[in-house]
ChimeraX commands (.cxc) that place a marker at each C-alpha (Angstrom):
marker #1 position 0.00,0.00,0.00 radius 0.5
marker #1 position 1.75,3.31,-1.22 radius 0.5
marker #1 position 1.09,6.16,1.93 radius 0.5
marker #1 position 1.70,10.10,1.44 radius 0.5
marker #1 position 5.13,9.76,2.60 radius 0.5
marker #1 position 6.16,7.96,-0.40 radius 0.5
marker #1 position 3.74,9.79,-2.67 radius 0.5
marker #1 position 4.45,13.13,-2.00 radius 0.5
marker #1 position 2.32,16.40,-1.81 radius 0.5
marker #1 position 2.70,17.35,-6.11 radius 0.5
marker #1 position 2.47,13.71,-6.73 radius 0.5
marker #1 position -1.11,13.58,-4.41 radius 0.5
marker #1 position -2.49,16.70,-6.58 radius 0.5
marker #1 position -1.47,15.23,-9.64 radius 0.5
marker #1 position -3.04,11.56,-9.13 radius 0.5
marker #1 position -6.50,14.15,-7.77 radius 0.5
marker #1 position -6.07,15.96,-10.90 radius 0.5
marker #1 position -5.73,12.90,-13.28 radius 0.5
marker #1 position -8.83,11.42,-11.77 radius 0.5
marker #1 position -10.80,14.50,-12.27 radius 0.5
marker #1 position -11.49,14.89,-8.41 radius 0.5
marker #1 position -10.13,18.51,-7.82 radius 0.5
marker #1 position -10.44,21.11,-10.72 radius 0.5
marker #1 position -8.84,24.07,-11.45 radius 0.5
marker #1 position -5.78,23.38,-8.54 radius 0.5
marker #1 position -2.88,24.47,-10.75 radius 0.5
marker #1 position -2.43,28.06,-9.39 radius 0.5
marker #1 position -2.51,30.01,-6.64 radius 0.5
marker #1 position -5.75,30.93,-6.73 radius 0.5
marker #1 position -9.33,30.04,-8.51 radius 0.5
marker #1 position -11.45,32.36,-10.29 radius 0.5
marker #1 position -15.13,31.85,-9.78 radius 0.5
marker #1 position -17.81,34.28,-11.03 radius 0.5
marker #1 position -15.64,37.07,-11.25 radius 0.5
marker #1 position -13.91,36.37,-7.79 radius 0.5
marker #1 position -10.78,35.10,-7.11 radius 0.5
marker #1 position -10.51,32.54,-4.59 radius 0.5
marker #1 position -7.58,31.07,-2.66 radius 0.5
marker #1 position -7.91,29.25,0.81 radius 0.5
marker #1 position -4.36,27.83,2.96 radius 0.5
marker #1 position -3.91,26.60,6.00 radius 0.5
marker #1 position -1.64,26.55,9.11 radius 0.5
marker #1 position -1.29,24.08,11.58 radius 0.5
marker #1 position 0.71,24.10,15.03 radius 0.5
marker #1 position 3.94,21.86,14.51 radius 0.5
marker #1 position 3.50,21.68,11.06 radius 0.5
marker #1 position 3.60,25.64,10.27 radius 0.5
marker #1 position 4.36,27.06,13.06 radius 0.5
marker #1 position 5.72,26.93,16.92 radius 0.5
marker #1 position 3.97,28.86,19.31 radius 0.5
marker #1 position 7.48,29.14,21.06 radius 0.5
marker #1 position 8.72,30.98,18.04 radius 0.5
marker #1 position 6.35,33.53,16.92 radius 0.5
marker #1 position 3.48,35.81,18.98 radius 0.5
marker #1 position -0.42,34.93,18.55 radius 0.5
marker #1 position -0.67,38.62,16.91 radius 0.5
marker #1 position 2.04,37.42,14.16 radius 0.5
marker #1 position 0.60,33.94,14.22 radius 0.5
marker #1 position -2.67,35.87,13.34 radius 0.5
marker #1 position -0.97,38.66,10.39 radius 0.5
marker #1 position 1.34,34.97,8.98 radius 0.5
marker #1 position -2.02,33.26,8.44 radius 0.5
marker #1 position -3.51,36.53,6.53 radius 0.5
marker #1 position -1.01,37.16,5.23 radius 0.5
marker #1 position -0.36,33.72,2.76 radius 0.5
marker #1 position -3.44,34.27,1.83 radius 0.5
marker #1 position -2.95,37.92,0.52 radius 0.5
marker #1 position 0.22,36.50,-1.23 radius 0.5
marker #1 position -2.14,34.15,-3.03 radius 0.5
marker #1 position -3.71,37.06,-4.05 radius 0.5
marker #1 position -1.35,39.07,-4.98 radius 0.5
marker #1 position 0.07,36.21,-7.29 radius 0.5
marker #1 position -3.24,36.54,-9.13 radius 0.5
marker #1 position -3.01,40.25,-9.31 radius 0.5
marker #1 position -6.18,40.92,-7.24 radius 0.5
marker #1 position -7.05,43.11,-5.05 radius 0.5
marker #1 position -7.86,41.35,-1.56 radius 0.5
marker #1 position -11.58,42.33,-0.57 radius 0.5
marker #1 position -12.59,39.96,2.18 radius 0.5
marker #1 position -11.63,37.30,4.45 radius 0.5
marker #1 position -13.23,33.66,6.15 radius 0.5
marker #1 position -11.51,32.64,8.72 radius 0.5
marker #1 position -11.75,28.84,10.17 radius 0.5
marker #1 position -10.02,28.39,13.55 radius 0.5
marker #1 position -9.46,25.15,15.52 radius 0.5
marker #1 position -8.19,25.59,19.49 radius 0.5
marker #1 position -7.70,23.50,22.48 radius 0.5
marker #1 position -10.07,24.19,25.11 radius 0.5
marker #1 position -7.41,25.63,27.24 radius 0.5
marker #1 position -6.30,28.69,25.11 radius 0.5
marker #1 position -6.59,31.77,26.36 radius 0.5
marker #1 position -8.86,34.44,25.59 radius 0.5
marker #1 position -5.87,36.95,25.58 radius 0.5
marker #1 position -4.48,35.07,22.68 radius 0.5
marker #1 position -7.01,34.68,20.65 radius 0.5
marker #1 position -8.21,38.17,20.59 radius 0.5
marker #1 position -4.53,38.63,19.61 radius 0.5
marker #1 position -4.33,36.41,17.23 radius 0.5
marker #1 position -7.48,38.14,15.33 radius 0.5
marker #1 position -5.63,41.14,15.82 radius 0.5
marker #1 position -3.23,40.01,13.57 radius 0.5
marker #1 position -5.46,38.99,10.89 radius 0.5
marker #1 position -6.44,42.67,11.00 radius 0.5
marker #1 position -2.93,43.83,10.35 radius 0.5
marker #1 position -3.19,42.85,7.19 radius 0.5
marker #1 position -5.96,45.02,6.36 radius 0.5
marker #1 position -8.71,42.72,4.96 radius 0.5
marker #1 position -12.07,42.30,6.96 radius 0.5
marker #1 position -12.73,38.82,8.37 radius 0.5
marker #1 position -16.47,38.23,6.85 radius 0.5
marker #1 position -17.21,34.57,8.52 radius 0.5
marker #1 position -15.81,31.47,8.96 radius 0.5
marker #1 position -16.11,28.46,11.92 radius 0.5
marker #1 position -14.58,28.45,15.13 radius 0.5
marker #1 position -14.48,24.45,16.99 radius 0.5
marker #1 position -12.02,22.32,19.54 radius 0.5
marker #1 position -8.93,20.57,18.28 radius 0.5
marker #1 position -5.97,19.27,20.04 radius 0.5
marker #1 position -3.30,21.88,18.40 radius 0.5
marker #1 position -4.06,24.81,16.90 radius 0.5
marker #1 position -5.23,24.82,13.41 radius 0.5
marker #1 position -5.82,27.98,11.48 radius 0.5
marker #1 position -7.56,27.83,8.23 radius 0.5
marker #1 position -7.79,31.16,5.90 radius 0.5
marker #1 position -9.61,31.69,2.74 radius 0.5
marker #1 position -9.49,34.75,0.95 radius 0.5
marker #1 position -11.38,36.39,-1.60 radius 0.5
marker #1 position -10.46,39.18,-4.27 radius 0.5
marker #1 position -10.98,40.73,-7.84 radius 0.5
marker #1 position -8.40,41.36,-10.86 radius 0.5
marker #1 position -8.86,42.15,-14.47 radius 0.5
marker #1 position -6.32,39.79,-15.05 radius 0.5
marker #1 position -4.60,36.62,-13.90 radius 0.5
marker #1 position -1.74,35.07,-15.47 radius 0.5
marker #1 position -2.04,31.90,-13.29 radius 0.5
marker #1 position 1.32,29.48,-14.34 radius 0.5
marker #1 position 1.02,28.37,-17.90 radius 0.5
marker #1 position 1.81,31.13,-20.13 radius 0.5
marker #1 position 5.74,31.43,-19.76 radius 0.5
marker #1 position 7.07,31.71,-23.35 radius 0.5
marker #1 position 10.92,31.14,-24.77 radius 0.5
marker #1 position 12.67,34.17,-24.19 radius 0.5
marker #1 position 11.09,35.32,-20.88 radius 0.5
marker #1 position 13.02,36.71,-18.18 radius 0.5
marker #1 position 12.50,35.53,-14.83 radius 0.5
marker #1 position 12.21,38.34,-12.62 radius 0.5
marker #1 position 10.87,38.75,-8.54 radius 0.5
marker #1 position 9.74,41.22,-6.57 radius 0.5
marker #1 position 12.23,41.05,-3.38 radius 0.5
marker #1 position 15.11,39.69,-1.75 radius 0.5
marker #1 position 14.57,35.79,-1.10 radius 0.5
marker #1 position 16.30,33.27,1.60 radius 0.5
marker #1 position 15.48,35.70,4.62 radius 0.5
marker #1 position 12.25,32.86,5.76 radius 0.5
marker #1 position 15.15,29.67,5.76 radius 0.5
marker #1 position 17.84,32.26,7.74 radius 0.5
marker #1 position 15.77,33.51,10.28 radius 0.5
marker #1 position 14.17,29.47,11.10 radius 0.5
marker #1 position 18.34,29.26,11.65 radius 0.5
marker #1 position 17.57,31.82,14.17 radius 0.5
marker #1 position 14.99,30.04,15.91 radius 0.5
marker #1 position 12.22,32.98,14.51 radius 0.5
marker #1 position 9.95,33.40,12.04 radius 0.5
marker #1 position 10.36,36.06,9.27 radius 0.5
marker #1 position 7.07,38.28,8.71 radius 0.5
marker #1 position 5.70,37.67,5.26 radius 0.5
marker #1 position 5.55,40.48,3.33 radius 0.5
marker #1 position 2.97,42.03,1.71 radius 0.5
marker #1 position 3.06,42.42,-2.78 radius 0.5
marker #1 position -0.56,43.74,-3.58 radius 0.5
marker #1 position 0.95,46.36,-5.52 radius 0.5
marker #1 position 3.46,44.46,-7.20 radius 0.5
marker #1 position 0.89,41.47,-8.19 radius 0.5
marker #1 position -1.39,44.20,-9.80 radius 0.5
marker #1 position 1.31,45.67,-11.79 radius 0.5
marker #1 position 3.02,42.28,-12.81 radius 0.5
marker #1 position -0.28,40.79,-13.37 radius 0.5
marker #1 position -0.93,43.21,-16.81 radius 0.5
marker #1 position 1.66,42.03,-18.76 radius 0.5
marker #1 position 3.37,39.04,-17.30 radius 0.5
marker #1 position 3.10,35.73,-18.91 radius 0.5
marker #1 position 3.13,33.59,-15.69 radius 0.5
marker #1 position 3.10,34.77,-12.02 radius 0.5
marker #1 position 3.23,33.19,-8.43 radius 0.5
marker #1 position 4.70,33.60,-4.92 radius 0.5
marker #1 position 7.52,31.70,-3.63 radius 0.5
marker #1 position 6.31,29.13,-0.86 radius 0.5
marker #1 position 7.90,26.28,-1.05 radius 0.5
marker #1 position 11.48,27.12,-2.28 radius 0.5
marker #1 position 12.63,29.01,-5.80 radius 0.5
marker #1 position 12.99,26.03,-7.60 radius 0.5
marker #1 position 10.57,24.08,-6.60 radius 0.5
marker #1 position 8.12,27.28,-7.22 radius 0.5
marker #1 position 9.93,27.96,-11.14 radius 0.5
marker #1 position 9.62,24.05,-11.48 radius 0.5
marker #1 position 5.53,24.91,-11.19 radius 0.5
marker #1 position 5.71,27.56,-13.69 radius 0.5
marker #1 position 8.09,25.21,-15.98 radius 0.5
marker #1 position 5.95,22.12,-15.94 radius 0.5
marker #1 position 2.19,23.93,-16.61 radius 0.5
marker #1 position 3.75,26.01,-19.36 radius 0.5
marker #1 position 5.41,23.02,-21.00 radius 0.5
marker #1 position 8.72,25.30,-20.83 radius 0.5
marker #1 position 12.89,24.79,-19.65 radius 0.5
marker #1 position 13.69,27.11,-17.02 radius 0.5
marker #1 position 16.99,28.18,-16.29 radius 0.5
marker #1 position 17.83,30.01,-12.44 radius 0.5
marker #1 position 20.93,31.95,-11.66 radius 0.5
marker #1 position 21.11,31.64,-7.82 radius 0.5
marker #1 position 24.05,34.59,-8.25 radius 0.5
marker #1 position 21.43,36.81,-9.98 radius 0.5
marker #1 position 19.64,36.55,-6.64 radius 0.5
marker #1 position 18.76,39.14,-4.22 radius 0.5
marker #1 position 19.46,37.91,-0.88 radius 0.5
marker #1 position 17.71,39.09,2.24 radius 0.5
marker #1 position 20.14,40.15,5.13 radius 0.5
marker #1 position 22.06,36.91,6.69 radius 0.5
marker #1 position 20.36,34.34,3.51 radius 0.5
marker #1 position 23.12,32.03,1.90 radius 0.5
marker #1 position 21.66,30.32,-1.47 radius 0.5
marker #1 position 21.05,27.45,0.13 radius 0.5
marker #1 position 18.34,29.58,2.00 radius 0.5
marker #1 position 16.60,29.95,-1.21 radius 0.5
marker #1 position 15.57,26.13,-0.98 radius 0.5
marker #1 position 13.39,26.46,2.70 radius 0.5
marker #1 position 10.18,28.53,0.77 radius 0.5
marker #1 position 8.50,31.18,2.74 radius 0.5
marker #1 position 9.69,34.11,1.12 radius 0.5
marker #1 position 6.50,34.75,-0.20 radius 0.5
marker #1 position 7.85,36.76,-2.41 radius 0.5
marker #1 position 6.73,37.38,-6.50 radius 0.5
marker #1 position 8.01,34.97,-9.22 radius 0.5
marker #1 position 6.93,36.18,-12.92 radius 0.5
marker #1 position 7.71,35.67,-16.38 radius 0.5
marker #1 position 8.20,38.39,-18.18 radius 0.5
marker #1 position 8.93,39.87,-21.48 radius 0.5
marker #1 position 10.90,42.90,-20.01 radius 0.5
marker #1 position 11.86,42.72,-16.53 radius 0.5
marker #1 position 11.40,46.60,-15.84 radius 0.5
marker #1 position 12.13,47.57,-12.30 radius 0.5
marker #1 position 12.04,44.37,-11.14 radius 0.5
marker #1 position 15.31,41.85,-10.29 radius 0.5
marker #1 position 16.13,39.63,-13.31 radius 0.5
marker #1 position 17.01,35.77,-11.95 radius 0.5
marker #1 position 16.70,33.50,-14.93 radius 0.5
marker #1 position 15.66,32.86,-18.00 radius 0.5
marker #1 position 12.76,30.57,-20.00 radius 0.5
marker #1 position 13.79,28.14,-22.96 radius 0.5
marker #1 position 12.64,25.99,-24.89 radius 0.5
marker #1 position 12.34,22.64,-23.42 radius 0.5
marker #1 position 11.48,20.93,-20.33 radius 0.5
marker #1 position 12.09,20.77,-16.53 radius 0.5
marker #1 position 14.70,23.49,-14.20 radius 0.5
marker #1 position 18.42,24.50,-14.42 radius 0.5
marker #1 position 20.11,25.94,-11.19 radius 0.5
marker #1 position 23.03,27.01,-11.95 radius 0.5
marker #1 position 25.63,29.14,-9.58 radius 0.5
marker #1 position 28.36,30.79,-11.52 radius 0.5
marker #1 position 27.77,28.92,-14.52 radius 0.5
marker #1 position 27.58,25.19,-12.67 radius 0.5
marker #1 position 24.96,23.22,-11.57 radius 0.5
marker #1 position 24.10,23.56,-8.18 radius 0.5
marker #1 position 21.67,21.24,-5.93 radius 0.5
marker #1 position 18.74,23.30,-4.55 radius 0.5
marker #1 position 16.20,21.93,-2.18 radius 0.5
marker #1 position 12.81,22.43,-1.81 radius 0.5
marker #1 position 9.54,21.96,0.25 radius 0.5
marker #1 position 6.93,19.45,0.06 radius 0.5
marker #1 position 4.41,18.36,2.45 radius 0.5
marker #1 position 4.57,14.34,3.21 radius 0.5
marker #1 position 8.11,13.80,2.26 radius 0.5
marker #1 position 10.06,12.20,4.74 radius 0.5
marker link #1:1,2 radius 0.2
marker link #1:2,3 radius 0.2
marker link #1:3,4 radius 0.2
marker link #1:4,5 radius 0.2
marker link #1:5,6 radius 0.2
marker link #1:6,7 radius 0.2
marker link #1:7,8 radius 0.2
marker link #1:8,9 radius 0.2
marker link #1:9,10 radius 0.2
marker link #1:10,11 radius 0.2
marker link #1:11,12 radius 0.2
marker link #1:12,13 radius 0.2
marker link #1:13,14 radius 0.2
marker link #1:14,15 radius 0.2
marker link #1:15,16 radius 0.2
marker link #1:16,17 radius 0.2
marker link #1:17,18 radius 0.2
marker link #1:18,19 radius 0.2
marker link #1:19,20 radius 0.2
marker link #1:20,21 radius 0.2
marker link #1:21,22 radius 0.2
marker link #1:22,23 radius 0.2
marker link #1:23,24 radius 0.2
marker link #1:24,25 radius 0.2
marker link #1:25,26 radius 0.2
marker link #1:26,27 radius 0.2
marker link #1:27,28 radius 0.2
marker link #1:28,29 radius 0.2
marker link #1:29,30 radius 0.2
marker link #1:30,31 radius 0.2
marker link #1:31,32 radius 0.2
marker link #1:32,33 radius 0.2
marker link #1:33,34 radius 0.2
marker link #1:34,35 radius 0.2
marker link #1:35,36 radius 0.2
marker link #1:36,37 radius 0.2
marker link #1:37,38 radius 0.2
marker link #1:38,39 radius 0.2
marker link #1:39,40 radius 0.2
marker link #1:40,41 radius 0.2
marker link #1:41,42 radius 0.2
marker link #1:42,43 radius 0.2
marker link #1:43,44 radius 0.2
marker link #1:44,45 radius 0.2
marker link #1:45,46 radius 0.2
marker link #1:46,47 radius 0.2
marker link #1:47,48 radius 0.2
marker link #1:48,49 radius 0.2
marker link #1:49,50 radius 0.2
marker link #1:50,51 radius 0.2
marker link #1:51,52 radius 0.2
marker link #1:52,53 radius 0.2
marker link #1:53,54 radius 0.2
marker link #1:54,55 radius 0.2
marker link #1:55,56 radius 0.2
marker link #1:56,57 radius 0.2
marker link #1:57,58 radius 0.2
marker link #1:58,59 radius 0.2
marker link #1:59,60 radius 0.2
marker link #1:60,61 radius 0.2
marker link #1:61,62 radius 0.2
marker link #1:62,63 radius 0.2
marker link #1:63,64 radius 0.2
marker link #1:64,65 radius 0.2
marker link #1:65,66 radius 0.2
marker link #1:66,67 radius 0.2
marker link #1:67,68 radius 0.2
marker link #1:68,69 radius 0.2
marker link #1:69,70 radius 0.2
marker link #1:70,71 radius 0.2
marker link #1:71,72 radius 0.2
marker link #1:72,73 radius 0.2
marker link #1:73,74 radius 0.2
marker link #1:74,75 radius 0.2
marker link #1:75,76 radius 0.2
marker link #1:76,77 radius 0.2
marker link #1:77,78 radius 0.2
marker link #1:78,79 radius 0.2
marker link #1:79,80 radius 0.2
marker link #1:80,81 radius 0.2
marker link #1:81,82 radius 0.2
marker link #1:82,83 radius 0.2
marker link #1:83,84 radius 0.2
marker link #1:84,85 radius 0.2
marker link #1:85,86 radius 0.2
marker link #1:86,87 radius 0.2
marker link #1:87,88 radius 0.2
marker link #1:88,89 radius 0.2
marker link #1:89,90 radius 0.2
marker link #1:90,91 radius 0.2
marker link #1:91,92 radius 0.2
marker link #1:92,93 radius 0.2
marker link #1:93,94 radius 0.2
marker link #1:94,95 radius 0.2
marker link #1:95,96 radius 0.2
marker link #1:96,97 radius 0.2
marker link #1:97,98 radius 0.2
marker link #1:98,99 radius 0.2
marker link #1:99,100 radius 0.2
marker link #1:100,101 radius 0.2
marker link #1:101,102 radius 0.2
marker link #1:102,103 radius 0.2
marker link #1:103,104 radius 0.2
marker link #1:104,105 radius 0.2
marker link #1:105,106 radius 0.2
marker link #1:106,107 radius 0.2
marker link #1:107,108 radius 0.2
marker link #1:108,109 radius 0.2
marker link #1:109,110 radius 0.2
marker link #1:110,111 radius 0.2
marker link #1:111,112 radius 0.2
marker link #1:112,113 radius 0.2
marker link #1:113,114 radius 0.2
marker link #1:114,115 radius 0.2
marker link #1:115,116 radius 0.2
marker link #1:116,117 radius 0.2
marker link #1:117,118 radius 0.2
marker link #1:118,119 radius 0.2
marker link #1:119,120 radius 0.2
marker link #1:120,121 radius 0.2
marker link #1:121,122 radius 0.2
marker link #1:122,123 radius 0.2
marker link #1:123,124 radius 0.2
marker link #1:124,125 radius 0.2
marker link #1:125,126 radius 0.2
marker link #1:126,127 radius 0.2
marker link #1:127,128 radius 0.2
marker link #1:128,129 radius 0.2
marker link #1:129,130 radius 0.2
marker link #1:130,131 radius 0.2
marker link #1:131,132 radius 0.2
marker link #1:132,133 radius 0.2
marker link #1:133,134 radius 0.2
marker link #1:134,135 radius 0.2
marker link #1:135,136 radius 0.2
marker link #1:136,137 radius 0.2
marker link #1:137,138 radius 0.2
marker link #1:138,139 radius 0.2
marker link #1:139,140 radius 0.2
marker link #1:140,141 radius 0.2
marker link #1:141,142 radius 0.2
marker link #1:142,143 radius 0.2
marker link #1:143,144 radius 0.2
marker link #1:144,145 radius 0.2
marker link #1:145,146 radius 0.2
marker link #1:146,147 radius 0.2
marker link #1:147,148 radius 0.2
marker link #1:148,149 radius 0.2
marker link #1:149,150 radius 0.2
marker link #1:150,151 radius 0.2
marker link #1:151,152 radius 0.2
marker link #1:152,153 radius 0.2
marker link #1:153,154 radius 0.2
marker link #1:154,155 radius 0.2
marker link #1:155,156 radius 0.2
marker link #1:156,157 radius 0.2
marker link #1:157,158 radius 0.2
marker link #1:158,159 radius 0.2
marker link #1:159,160 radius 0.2
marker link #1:160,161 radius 0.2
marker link #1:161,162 radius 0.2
marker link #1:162,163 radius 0.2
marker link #1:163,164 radius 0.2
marker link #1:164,165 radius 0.2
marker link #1:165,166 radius 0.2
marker link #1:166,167 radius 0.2
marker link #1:167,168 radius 0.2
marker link #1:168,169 radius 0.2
marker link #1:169,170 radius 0.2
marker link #1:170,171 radius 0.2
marker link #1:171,172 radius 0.2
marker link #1:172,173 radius 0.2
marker link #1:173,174 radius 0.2
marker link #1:174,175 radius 0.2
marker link #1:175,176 radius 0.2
marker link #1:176,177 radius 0.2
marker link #1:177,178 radius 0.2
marker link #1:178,179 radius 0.2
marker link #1:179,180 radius 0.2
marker link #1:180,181 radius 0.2
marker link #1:181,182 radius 0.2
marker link #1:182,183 radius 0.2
marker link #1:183,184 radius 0.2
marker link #1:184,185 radius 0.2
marker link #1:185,186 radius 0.2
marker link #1:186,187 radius 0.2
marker link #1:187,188 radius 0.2
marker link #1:188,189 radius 0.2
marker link #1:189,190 radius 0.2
marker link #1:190,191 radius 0.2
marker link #1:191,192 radius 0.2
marker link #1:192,193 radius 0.2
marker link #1:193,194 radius 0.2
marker link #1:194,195 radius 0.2
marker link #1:195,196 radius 0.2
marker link #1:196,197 radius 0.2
marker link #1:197,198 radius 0.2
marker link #1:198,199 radius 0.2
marker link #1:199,200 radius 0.2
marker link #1:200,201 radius 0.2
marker link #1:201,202 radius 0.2
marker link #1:202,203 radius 0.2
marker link #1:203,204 radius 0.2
marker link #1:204,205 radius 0.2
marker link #1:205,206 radius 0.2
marker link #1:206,207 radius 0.2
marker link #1:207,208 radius 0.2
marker link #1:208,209 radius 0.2
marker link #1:209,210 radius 0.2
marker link #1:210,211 radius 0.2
marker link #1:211,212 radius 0.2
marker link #1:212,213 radius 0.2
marker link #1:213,214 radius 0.2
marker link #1:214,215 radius 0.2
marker link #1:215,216 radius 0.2
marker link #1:216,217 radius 0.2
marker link #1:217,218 radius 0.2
marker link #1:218,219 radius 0.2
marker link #1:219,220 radius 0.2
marker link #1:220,221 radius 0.2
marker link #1:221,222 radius 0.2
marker link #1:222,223 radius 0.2
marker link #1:223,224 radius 0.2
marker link #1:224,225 radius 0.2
marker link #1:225,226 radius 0.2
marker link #1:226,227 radius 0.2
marker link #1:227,228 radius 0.2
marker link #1:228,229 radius 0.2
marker link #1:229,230 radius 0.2
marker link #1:230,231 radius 0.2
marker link #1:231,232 radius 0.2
marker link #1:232,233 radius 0.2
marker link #1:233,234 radius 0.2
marker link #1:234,235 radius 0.2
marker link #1:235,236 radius 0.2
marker link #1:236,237 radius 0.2
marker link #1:237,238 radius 0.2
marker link #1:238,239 radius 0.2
marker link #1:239,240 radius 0.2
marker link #1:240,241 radius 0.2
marker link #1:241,242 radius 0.2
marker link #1:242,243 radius 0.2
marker link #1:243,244 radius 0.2
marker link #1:244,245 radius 0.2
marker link #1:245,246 radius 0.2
marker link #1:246,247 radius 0.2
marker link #1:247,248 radius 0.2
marker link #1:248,249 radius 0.2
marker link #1:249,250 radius 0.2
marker link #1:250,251 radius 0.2
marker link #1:251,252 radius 0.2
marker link #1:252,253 radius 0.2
marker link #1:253,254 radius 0.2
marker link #1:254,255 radius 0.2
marker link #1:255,256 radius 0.2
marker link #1:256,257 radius 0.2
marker link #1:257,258 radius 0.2
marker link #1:258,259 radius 0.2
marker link #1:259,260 radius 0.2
marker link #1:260,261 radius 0.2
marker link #1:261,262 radius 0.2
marker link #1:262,263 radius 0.2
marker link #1:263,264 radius 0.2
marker link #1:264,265 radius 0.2
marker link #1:265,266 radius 0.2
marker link #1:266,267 radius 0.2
marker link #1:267,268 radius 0.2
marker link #1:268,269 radius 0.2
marker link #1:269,270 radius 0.2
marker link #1:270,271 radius 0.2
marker link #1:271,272 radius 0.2
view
């Protein structure tokens, strides 16, 4: 009997996908009726340590995916449900806190659920608009692979026994999102993310981890833990934002450093 472990998060999607159970799962967010929809989770020892981060930046962390899932799709974020899942001895305190934090990120909560769980579980979904979503299929030969900030802070400070706060791109997603061919954020490591946008577009991509803006105290191998959260486009031009690679003709990801091949990890959920 084959289990997750061995299977793998992309491999579970793709099986769902094949069968024609989940629809419409390829990018960061769904558009439905005019809205664009994306929903993530966050759960205690998987996501997060309560030892390492506040409830009010527990709270803005969970919004704030969500608005990155957003911003990928070039929308503008317009409301918020928010599912939340507590043992019965949490404080009060903390979860007024925590909702504080969701308000940081300056999107009103409109519903959700609230029930008892043995860790905490918090589960976001967000709603927007945008004329225009590139989604991860239209990278073309010749494309420059741009993104919007400096990447590998996330992996140095979980070296630092902290979590980094994600940032916030509306702006950028709106203006990438009107002419770029493919957009996303960066969650799970930059080549695991440019690996997305190189399998749905049926495209090579090729990375240039010196080409890389590097938050304060990132290495490259940083690059590999995800979280960034930054912007990953292809673009014709790559305007005022940081070039990091280039799209080919082909298939599959090149990370190169200096002109070599260089080993990058990656996230993915069920992998031992």
């Amino acid at each position: 009997m084959t289990t997750l472990s061995e299977t793998g998060e992309l491999a579970l999607l793709a099986e769902l996908e094949r069968r024609g159970l989940i629809l419409g799962v390829e990018h960061d967010a769904t558009v439905i009726g005019g809205l664009v929809v994306t929903q993530d989770a966050l759960v205690e020892g998987v996501h997060f340590l309560l030892d390492r981060l506040s409830w009010r930046e527990l709270g803005f962390r969970a919004a704030a995916v969500n608005v990155s899932d957003l911003a990928a799709s070039g929308a503008l974020p317009e409301a918020m449900l928010v599912s939340l899942a507590l043992p019965g001895e949490t404080e009060l305190d903390d979860v007024l806190a925590l909702y504080d934090g969701i308000a940081e990120a300056g999107v009103p909560v409109r519903g959700g659920d609230t029930t008892a769980a043995p860790v905490v579980c918090i589960s976001v979904t967000a709603l927007g608009r945008s004329e225009r979503v590139p989604g991860r299929d239209g990278a073309q030969p010749g494309d420059t692979l741009v993104v919007s900030g400096p990447l590998g802070g996330a992996g140095a400070a979980f070296r630092d026994g902290r979590y980094l706060r994600p940032p916030l791109r509306v702006a950028e997603g709106r203006e990438l999102a009107r002419t770029a061919h493919a957009l996303m954020d960066i969650s799970d490591g930059l080549a695991v993310d440019v690996g997305h946008i190189a399998r749905r577009s049926g495209v090579r991509c090729v990375v240039e981890l010196e080409r890389v803006p590097l938050a304060e105290g990132a290495t490259v191998d940083d690059l590999g833990f995800g979280e960034d959260f930054e912007l990953l486009a292809a673009v014709s031009e790559a305007g005022r934002f940081t070039a990091v690679g280039r799209v080919e003709v082909g298939a599959g990801v090149e990370v190169l450093l200096h002109g070599e091949p260089y080993e990058l990890a990656g996230w993915e959920h069920y992998r031992r």
